[in-house]
Biopython code that builds the backbone (N, CA, C, O; Angstrom):
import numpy as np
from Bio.PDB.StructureBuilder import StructureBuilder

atoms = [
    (1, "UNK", "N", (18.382, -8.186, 2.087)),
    (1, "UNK", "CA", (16.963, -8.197, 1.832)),
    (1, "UNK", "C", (16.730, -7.541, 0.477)),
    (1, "UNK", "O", (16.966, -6.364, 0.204)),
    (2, "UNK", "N", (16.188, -8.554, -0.402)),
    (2, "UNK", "CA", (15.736, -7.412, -1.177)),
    (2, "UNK", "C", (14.326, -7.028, -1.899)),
    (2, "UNK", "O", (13.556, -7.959, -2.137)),
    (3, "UNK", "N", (14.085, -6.172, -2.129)),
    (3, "UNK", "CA", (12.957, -5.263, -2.467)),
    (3, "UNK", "C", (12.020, -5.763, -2.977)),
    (3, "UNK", "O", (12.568, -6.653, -3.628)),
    (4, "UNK", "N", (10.311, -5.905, -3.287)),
    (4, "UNK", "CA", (9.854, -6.853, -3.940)),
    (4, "UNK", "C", (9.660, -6.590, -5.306)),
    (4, "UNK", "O", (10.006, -5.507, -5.778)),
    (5, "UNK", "N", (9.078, -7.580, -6.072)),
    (5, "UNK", "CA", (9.143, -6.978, -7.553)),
    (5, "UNK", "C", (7.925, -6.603, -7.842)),
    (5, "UNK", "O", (6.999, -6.645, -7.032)),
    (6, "UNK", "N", (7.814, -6.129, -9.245)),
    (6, "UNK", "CA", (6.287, -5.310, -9.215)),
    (6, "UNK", "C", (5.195, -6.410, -9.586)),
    (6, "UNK", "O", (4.020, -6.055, -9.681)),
    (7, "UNK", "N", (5.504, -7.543, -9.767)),
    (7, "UNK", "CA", (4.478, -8.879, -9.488)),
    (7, "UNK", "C", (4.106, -8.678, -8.136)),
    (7, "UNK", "O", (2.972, -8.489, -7.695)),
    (8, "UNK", "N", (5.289, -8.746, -7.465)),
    (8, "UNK", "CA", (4.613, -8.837, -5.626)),
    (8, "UNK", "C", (4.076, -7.687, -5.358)),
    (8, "UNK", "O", (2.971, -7.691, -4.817)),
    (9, "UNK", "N", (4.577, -6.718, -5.600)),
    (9, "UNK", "CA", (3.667, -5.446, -4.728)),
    (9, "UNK", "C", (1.794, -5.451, -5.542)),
    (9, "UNK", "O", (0.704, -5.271, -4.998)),
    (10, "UNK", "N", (2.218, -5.789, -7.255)),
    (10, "UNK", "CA", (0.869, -5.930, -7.244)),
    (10, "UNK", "C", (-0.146, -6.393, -7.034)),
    (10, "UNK", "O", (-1.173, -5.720, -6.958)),
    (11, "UNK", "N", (-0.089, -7.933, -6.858)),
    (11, "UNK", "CA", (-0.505, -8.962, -5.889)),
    (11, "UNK", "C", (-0.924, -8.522, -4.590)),
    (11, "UNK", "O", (-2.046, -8.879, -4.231)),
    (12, "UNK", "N", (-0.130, -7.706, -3.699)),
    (12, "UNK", "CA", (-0.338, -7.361, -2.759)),
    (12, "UNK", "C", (-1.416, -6.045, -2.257)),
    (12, "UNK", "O", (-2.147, -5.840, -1.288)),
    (13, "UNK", "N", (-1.013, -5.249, -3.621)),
    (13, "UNK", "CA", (-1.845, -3.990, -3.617)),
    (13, "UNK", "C", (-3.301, -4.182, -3.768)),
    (13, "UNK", "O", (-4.208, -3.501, -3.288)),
    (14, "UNK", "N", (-3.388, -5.560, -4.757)),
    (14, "UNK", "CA", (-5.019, -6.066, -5.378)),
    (14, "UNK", "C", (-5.403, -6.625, -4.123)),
    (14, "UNK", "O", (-6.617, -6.521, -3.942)),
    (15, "UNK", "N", (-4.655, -7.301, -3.001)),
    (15, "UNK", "CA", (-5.172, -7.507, -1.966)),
    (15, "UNK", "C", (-6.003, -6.803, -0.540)),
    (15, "UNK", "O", (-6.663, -7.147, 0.440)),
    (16, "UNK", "N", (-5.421, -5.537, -1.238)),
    (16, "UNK", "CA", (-5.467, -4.271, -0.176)),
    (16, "UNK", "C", (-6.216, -3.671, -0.701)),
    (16, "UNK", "O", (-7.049, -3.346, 0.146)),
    (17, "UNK", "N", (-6.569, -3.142, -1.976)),
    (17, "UNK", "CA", (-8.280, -3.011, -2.373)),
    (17, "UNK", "C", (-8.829, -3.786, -2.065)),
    (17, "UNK", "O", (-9.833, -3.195, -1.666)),
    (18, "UNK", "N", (-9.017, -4.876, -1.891)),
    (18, "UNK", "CA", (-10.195, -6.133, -1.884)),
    (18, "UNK", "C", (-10.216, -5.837, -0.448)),
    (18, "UNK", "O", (-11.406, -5.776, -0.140)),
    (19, "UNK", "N", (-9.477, -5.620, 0.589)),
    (19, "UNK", "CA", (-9.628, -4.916, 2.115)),
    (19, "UNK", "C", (-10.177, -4.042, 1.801)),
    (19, "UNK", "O", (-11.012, -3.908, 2.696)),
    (20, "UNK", "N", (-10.334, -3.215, 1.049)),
    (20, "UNK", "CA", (-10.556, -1.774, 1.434)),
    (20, "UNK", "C", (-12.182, -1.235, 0.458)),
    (20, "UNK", "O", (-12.912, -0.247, 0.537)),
    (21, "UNK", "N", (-12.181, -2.453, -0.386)),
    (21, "UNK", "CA", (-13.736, -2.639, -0.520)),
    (21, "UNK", "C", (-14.544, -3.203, 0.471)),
    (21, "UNK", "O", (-15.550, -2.605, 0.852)),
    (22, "UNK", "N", (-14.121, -4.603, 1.065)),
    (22, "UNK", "CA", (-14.638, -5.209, 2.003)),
    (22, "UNK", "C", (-14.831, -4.503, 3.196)),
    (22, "UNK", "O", (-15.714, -4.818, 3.993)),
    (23, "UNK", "N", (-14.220, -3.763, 3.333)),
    (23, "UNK", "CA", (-14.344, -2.579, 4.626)),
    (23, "UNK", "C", (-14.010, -1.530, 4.464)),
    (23, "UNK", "O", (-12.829, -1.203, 4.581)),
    (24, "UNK", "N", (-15.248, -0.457, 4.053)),
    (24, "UNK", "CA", (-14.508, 1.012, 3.834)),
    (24, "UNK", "C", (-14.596, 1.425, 4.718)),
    (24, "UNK", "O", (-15.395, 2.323, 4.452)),
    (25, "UNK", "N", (-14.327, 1.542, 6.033)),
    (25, "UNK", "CA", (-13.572, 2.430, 7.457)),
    (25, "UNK", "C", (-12.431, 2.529, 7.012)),
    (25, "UNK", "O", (-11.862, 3.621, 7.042)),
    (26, "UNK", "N", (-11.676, 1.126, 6.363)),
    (26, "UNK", "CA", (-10.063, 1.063, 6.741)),
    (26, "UNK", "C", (-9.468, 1.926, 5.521)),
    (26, "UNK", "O", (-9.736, 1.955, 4.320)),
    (27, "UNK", "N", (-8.313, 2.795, 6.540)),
    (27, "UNK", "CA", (-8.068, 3.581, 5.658)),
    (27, "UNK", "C", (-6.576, 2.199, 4.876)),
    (27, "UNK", "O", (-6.340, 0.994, 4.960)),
    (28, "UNK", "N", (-6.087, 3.210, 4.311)),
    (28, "UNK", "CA", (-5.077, 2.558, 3.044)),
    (28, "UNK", "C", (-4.178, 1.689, 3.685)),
    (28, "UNK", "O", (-4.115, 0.478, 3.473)),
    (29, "UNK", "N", (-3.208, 2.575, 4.784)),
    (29, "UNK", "CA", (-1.911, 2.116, 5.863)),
    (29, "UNK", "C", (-2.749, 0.631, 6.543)),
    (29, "UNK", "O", (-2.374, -0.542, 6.528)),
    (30, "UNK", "N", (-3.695, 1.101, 6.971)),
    (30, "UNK", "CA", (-4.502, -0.764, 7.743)),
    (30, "UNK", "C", (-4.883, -1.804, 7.025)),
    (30, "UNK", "O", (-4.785, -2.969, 7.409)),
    (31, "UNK", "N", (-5.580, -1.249, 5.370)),
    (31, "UNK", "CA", (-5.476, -2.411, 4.590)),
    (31, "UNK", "C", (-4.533, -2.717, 3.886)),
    (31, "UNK", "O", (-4.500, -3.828, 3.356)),
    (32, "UNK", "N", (-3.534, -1.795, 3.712)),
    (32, "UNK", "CA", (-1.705, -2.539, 3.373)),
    (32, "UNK", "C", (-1.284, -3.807, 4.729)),
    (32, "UNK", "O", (-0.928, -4.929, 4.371)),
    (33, "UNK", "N", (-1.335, -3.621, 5.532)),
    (33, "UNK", "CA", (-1.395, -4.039, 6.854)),
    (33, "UNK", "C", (-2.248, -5.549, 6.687)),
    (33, "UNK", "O", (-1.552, -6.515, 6.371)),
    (34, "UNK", "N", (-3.013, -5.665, 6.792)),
    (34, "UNK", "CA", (-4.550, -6.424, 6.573)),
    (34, "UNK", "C", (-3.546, -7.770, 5.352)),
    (34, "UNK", "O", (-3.136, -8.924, 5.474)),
    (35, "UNK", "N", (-3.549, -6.898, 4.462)),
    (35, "UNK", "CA", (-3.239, -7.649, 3.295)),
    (35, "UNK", "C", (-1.999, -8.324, 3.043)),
    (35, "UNK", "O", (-1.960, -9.316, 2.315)),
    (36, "UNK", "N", (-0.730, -7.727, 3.740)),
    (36, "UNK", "CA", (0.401, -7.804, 3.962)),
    (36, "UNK", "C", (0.571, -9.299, 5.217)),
    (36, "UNK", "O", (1.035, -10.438, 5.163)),
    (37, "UNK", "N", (0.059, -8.654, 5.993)),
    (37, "UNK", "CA", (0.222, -8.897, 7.658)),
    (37, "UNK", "C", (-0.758, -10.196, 8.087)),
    (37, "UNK", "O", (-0.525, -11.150, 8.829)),
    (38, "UNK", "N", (-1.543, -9.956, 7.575)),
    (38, "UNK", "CA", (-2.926, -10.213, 7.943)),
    (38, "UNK", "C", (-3.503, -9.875, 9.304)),
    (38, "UNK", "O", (-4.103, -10.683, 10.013)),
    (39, "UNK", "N", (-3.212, -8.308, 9.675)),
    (39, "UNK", "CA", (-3.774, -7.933, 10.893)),
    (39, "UNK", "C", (-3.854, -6.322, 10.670)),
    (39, "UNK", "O", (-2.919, -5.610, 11.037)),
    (40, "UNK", "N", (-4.769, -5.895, 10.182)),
    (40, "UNK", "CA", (-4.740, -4.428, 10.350)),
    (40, "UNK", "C", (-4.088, -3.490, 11.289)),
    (40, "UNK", "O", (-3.435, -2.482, 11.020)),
    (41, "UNK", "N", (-4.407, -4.048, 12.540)),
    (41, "UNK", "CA", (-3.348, -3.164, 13.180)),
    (41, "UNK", "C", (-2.017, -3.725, 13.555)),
    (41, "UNK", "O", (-1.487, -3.598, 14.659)),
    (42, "UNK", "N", (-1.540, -4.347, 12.542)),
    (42, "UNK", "CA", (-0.048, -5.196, 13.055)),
    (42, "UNK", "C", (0.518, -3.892, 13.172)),
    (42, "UNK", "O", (0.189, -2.845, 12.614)),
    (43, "UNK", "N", (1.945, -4.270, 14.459)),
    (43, "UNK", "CA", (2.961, -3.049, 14.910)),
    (43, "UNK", "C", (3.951, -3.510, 14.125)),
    (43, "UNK", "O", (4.300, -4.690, 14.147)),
    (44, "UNK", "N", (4.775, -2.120, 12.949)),
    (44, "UNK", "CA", (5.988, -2.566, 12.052)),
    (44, "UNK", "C", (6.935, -2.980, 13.323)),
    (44, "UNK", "O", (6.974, -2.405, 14.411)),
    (45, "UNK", "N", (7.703, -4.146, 12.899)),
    (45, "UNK", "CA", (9.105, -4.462, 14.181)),
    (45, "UNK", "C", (9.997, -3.816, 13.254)),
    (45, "UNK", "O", (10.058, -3.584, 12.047)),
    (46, "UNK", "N", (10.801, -3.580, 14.520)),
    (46, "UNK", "CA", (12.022, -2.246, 13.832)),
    (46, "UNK", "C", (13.282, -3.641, 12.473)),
    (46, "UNK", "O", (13.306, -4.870, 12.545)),
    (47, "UNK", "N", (13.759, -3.097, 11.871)),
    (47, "UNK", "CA", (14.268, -3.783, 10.840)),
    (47, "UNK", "C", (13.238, -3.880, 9.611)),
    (47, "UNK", "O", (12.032, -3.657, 9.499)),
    (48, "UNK", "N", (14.344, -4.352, 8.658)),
    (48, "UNK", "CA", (13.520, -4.312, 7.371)),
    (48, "UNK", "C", (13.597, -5.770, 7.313)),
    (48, "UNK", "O", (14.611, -6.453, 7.456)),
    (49, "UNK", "N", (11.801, -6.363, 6.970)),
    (49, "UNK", "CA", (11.865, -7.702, 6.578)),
    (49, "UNK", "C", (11.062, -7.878, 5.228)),
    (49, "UNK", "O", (10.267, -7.109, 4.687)),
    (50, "UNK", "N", (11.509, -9.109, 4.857)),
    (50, "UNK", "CA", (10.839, -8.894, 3.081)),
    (50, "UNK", "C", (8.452, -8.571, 3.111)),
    (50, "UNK", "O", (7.682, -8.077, 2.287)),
    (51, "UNK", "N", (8.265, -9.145, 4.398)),
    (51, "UNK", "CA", (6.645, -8.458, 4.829)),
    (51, "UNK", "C", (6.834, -6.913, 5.086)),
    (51, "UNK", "O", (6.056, -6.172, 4.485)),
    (52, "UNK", "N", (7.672, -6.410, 5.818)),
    (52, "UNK", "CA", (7.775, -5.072, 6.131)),
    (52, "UNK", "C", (8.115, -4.092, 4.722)),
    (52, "UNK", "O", (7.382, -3.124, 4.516)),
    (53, "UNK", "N", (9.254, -4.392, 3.777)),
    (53, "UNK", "CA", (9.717, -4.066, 2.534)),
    (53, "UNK", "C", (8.547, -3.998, 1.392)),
    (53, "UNK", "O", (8.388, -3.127, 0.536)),
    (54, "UNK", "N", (7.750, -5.216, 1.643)),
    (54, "UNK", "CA", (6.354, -5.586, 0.861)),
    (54, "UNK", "C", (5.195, -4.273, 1.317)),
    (54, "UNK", "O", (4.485, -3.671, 0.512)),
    (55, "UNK", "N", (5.227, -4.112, 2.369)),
    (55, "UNK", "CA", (4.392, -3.217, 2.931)),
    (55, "UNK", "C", (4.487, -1.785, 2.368)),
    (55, "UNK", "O", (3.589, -1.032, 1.990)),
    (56, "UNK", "N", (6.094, -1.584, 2.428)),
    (56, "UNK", "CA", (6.318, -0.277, 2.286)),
    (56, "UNK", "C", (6.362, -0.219, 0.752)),
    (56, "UNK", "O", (6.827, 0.847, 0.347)),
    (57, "UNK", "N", (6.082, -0.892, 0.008)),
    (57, "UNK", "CA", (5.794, -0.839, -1.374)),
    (57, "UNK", "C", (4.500, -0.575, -1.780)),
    (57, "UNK", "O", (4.326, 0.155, -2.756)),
    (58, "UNK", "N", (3.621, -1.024, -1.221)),
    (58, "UNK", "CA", (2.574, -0.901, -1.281)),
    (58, "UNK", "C", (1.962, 0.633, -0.419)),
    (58, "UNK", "O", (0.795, 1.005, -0.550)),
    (59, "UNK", "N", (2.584, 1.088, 0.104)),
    (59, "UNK", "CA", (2.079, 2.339, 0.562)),
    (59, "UNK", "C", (2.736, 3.193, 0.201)),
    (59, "UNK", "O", (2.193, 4.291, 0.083)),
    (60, "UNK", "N", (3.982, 3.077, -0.084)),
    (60, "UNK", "CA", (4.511, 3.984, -1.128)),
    (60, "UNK", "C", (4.049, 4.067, -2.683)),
    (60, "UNK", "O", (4.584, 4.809, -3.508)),
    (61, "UNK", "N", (3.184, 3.360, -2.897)),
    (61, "UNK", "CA", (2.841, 3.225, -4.782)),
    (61, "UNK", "C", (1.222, 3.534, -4.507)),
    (61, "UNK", "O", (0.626, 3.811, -5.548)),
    (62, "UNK", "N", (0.335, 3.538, -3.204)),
    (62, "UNK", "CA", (-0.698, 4.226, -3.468)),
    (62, "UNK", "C", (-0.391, 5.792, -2.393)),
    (62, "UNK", "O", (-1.475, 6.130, -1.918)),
    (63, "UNK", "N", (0.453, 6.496, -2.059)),
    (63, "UNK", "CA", (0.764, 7.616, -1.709)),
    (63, "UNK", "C", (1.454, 8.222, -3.090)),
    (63, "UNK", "O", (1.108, 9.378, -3.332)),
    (64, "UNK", "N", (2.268, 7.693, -3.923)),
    (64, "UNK", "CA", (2.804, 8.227, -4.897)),
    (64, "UNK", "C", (1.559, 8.407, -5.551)),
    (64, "UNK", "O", (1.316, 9.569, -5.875)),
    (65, "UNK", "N", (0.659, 7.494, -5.844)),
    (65, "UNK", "CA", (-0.516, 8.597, -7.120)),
    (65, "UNK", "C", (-1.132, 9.143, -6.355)),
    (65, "UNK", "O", (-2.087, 9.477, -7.056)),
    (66, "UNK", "N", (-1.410, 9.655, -5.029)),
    (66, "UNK", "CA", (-2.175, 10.175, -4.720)),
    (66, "UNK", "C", (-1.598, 11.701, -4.748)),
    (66, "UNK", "O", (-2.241, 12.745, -4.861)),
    (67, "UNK", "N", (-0.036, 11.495, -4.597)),
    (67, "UNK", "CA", (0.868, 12.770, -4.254)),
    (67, "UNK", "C", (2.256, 12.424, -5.079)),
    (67, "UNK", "O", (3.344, 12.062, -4.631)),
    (68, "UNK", "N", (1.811, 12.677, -6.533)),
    (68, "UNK", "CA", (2.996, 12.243, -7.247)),
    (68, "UNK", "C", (4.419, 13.128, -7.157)),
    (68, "UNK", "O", (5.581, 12.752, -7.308)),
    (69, "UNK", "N", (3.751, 14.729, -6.787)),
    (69, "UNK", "CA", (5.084, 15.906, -6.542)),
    (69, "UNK", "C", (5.667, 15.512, -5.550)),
    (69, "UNK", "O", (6.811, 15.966, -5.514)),
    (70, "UNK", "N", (5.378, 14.755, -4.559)),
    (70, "UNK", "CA", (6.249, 14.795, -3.026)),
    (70, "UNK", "C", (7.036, 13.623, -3.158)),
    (70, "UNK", "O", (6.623, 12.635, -3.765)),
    (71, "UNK", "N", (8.574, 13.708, -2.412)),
    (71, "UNK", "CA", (9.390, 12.732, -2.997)),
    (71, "UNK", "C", (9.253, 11.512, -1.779)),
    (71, "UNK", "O", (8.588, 11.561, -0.744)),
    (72, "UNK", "N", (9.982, 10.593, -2.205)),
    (72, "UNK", "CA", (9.582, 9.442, -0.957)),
    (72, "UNK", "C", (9.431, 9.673, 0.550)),
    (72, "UNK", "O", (8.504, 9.276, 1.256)),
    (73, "UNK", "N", (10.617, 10.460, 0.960)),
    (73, "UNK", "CA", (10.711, 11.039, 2.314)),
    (73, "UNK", "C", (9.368, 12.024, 3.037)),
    (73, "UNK", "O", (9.241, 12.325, 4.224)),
    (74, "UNK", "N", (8.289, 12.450, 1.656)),
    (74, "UNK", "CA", (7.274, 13.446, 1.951)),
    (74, "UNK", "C", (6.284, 12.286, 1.768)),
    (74, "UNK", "O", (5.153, 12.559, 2.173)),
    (75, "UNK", "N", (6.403, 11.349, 1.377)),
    (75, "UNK", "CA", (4.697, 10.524, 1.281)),
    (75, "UNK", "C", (4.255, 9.652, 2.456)),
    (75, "UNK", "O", (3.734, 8.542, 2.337)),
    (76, "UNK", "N", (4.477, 10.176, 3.415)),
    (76, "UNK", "CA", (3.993, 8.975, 4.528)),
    (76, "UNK", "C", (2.265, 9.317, 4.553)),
    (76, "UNK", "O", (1.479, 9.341, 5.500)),
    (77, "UNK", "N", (2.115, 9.501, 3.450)),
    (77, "UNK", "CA", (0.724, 9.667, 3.702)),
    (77, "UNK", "C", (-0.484, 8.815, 3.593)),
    (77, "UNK", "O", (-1.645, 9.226, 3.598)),
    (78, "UNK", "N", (-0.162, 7.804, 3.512)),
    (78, "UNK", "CA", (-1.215, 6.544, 3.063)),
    (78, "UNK", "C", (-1.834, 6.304, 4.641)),
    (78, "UNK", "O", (-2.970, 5.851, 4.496)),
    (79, "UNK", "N", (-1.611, 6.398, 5.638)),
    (79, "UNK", "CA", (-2.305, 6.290, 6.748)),
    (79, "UNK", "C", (-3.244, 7.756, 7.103)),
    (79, "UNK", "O", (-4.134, 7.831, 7.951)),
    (80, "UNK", "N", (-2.770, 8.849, 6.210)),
    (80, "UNK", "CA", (-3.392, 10.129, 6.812)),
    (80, "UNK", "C", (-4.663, 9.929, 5.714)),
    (80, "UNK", "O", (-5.781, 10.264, 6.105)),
    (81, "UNK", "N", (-4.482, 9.290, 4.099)),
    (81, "UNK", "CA", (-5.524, 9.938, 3.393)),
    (81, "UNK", "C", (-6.984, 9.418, 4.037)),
    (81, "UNK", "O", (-6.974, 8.930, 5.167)),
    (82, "UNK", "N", (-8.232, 9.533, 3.291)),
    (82, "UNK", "CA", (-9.014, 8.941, 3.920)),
    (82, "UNK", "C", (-9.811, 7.720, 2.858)),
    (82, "UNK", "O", (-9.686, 7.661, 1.635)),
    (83, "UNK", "N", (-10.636, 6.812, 3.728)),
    (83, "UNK", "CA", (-11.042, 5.620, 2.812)),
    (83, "UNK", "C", (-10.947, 5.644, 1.373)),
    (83, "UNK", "O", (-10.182, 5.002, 0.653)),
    (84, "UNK", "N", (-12.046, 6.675, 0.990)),
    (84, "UNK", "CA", (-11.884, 6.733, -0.073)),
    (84, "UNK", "C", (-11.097, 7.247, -1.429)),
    (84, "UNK", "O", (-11.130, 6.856, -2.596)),
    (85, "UNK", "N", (-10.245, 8.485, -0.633)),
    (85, "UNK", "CA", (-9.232, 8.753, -1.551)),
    (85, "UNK", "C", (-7.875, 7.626, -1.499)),
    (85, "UNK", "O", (-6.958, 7.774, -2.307)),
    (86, "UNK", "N", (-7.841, 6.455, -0.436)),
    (86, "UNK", "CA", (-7.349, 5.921, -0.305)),
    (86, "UNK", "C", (-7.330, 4.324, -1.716)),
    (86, "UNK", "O", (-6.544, 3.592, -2.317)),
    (87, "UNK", "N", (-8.453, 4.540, -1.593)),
    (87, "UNK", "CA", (-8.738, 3.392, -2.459)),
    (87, "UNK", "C", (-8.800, 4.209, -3.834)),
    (87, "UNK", "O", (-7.995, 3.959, -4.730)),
    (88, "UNK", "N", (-9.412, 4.822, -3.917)),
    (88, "UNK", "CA", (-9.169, 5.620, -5.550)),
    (88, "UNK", "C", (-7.692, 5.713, -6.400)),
    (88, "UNK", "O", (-7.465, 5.704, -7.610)),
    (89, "UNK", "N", (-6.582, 5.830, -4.939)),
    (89, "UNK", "CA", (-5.430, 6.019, -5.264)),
    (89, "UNK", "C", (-5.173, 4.800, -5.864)),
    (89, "UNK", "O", (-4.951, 4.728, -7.073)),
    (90, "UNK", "N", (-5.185, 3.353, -4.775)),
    (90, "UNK", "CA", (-4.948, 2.422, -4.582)),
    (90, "UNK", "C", (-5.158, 1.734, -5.812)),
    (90, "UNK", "O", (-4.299, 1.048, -6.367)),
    (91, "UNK", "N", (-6.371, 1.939, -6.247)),
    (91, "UNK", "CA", (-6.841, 1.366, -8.049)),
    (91, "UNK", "C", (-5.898, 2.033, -8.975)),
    (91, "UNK", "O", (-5.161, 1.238, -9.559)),
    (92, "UNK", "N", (-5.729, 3.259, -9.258)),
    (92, "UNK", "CA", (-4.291, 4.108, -9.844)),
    (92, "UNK", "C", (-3.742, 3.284, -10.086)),
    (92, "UNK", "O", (-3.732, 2.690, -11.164)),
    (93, "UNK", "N", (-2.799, 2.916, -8.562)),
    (93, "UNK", "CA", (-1.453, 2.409, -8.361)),
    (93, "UNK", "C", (-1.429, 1.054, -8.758)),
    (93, "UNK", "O", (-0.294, 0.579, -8.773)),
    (94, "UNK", "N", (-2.496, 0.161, -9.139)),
    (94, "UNK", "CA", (-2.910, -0.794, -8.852)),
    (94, "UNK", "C", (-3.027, -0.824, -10.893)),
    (94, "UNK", "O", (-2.369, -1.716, -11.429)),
    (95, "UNK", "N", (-3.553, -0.202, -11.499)),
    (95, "UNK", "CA", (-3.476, -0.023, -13.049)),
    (95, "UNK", "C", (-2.070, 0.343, -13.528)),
    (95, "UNK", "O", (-1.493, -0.357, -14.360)),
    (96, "UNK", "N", (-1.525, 1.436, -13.002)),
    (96, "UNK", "CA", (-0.140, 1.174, -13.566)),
    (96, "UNK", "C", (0.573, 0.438, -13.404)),
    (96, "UNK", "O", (1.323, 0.299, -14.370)),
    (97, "UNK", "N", (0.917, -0.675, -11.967)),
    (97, "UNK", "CA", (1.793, -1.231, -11.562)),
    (97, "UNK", "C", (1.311, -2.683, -12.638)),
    (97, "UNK", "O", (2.119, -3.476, -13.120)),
    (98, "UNK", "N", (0.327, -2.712, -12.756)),
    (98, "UNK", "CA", (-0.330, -4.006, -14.029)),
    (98, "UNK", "C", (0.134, -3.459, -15.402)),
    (98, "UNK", "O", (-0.083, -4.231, -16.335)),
    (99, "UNK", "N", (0.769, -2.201, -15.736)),
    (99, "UNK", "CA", (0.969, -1.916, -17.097)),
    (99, "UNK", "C", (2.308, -2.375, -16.831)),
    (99, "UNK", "O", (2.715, -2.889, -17.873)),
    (100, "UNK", "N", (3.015, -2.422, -16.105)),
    (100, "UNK", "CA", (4.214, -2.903, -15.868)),
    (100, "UNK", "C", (4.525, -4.337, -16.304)),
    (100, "UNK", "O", (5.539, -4.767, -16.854)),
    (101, "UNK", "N", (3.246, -5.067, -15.873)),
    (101, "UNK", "CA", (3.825, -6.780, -16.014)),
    (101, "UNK", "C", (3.261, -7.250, -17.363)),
    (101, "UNK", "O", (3.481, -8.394, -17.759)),
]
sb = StructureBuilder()
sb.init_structure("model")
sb.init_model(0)
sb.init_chain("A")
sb.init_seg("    ")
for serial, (resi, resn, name, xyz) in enumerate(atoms, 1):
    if name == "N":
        sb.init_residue(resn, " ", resi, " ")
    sb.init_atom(name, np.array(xyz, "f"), 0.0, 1.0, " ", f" {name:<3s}", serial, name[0])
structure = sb.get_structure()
């Protein structure tokens, strides 16, 4: 399996703001989900699949600007932040990952 590139995660991330404008309840982890999945509350199945890999890119790149000191193993935080620091991040992650392409 491998990893997506920063075309796909950004694609994916612009999808997950556009969730997360369209509905600010959802925090970050449900509109990665939403956008990914197309089911906010989809359950991850155990294994890594290139939707699951996609996912975790995308919540790892808006937890990293939100919490750039904590290393991958410390950012599971995209389901804890809340709407809106969620999406604030999410635009961040969402501008640099576009300085990329």
């Amino acid at each position: 399996m491998t990893m997506p590139t920063h075309a796909q995660t950004a694609e994916a991330l612009t999808a997950t703001i556009r969730a997360m404008e369209a509905d600010p309840s959802l925090d970050p982890d449900a509109a990665a989900h939403l956008a990914v999945h197309g089911d906010a509350n989809w359950q991850m199945p155990y294994g890594d699949t290139a939707d699951s890999l996609l996912y975790e890119a995308v919540v790892d790149a808006i937890a990293h600007d939100h919490a750039p000191h904590l290393d991958a193993d410390e950012r599971d935080l995209a389901q804890e932040l809340s709407p809106a620091d969620g999406l604030r991040a999410a635009r961040t992650a969402s501008a640099r990952l576009q300085s990329y392409l």
